[in-house]
C-alpha positions in Angstrom: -12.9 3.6 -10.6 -11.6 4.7 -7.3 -11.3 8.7 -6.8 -7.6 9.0 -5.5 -6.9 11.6 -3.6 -3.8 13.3 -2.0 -6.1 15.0 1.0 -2.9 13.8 3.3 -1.0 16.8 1.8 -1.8 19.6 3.5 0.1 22.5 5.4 -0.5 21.2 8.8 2.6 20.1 10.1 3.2 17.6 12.5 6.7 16.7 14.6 9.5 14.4 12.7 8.8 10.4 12.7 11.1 9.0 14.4 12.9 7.0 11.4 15.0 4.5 13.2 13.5 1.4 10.9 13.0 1.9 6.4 9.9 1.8 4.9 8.9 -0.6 2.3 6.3 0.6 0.2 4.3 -2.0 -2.5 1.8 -1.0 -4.7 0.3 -3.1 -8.2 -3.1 -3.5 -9.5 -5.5 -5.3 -8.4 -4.8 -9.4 -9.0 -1.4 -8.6 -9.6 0.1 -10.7 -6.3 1.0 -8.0 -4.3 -0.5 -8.7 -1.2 1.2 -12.9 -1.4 4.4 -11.1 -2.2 4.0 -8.9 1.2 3.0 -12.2 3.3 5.8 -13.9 1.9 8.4 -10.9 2.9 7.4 -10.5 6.4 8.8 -14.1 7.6 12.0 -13.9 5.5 13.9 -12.3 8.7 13.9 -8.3 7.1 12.4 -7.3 10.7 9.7 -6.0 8.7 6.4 -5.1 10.2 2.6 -4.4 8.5 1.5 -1.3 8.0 -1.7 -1.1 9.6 -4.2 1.2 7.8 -7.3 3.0 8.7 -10.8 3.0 7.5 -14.2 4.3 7.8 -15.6 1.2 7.2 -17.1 -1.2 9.6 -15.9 -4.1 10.9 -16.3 -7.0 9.0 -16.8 -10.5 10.4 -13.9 -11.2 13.3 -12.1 -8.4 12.0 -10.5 -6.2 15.1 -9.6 -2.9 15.7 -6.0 -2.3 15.7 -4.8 -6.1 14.2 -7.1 -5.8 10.8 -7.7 -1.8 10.4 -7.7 1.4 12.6 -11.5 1.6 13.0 -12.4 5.3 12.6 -16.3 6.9 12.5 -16.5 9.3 8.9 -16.2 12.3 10.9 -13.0 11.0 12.8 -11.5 10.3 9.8 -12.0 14.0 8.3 -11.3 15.8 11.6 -7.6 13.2 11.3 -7.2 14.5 7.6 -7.8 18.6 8.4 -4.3 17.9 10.8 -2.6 16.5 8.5 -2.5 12.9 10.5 -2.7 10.8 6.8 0.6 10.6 5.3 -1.5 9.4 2.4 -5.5 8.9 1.8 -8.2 7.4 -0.6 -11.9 8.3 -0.8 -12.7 4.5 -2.4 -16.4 5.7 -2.4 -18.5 8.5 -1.2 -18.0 8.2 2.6 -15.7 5.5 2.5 -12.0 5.9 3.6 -8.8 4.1 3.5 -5.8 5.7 4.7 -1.9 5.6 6.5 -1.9 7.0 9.8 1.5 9.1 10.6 1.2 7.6 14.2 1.5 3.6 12.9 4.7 4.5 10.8 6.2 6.0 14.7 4.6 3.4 16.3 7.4 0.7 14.4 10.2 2.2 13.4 10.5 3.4 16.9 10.7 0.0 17.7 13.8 -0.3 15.0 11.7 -2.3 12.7 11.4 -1.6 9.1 7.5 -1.0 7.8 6.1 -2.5 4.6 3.0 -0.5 3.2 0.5 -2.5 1.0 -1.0 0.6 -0.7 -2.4 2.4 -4.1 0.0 4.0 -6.1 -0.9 7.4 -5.7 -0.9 6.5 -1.8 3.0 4.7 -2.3 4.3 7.5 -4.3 2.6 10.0 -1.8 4.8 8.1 1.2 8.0 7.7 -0.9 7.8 11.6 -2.1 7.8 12.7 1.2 10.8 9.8 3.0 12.8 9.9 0.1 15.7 7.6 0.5 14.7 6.1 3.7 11.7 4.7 1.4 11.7 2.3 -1.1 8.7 2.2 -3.3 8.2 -1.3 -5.6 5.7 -1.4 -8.0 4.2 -5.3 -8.6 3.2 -5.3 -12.4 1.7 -8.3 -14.3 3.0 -9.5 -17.7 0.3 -8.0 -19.5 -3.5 -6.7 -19.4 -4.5 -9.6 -20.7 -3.3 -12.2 -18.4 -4.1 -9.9 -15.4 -7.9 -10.0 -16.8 -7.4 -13.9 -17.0 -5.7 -14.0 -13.1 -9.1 -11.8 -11.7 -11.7 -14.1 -13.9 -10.0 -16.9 -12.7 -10.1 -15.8 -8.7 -14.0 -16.3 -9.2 -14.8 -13.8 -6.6 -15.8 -10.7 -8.9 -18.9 -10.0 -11.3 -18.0 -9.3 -15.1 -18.5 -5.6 -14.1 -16.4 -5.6 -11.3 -13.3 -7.3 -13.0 -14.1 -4.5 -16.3 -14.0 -1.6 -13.5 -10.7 -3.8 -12.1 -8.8 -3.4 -15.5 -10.1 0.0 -16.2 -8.3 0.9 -13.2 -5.4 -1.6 -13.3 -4.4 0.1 -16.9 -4.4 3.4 -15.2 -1.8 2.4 -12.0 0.1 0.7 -14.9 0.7 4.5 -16.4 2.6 5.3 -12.4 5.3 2.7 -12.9 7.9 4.0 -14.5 7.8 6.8 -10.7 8.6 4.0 -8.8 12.5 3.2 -7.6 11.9 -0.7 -8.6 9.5 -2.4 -10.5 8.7 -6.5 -9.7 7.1 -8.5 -12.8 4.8 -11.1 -11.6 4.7 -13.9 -14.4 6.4 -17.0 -12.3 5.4 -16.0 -8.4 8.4 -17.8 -7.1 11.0 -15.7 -9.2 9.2 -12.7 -8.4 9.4 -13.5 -4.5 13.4 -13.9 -5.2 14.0 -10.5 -7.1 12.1 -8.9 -4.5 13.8 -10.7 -1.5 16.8 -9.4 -3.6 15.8 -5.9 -4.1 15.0 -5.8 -0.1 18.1 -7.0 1.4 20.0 -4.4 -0.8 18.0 -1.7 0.0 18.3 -2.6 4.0 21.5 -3.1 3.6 22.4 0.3 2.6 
């Protein structure tokens, strides 16, 4: 299981974002359809623009710096944390870290754009805690356990272990649902792209 971790919150402060855009903020388990519910949402005209996050993980294949991740060294990354530069943070492994950078939220809604997050839950909760209403956190849940374990066997691109460790983890982001301002079941992927076109345009409309 991945060791969460709220390293982002720290006293260090930095000066205000500039919140002209709303941020979006989507977490699920894993196999849940979180990340075809984001694509989806960026080209339905909601000005919305991807959260790039940062890693101290290599490149992989044609990945780039700045279009696929913020490419950070290990060190880099801790020196960004000890300022308080995460809004939120995630230790996936010893040594390897995932994380939102403060500057990449400024960076759009300075533009006016609205920012959608694809993140863990402790990570979404993290963001919405500290933007309040000028967040909105959705939480993408499955029907059940059982048909999530039947989604990730099904993918084919995870061992037996790896899809166990998946729903070990998957039933404990199931127990943070309830925090979150909306939650989106994902049994019929088209319905669940309308309710959460639905939930978006009221939010932005606010």
């Amino acid at each position: 299981m991945a060791k969460f971790s709220n390293l982002s919150i720290i006293n260090y402060k930095l000066p205000n974002i500039n919140m002209s855009g709303k941020l979006i903020i989507f977490s699920a388990p894993s196999g849940a359809g979180k990340s075809t519910l984001v694509q989806h949402l960026l080209g339905c005209g909601f000005n919305m623009e991807f959260s790039i996050s940062a890693t101290s993980r290599a490149p992989r294949g044609a990945e780039q710096n700045g279009v696929d991740y913020y490419y950070l060294t290990v060190d880099e990354f801790k020196n960004k944390i000890e300022k308080g530069e995460f809004l939120e943070c995630e230790e996936v492994y010893t040594g390897c870290f995932y994380g939102t950078l403060r500057s990449e939220v400024d960076r759009i809604t300075s533009k006016g754009n609205n920012i959608v997050f694809d993140v863990d839950v402790v990570g979404g909760l993290n963001i919405k805690k500290e933007f309040g209403d000028r967040a909105l956190s959705l939480f993408v849940a499955p029907p059940s356990i059982e048909i999530l374990h039947k989604r990730l066997k099904n993918r084919g691109t995870d061992s037996d272990e790896m899809i166990a460790k998946r729903i070990g983890k998957a039933d404990f982001e199931m127990t943070f649902a309830p925090q979150f301002d909306k939650v989106v079941v994902n049994d019929d992927l088209e319905m669940a792209k309308e309710e959460a076109e639905r939930i978006i345009r009221e939010f932005l409309s606010k």
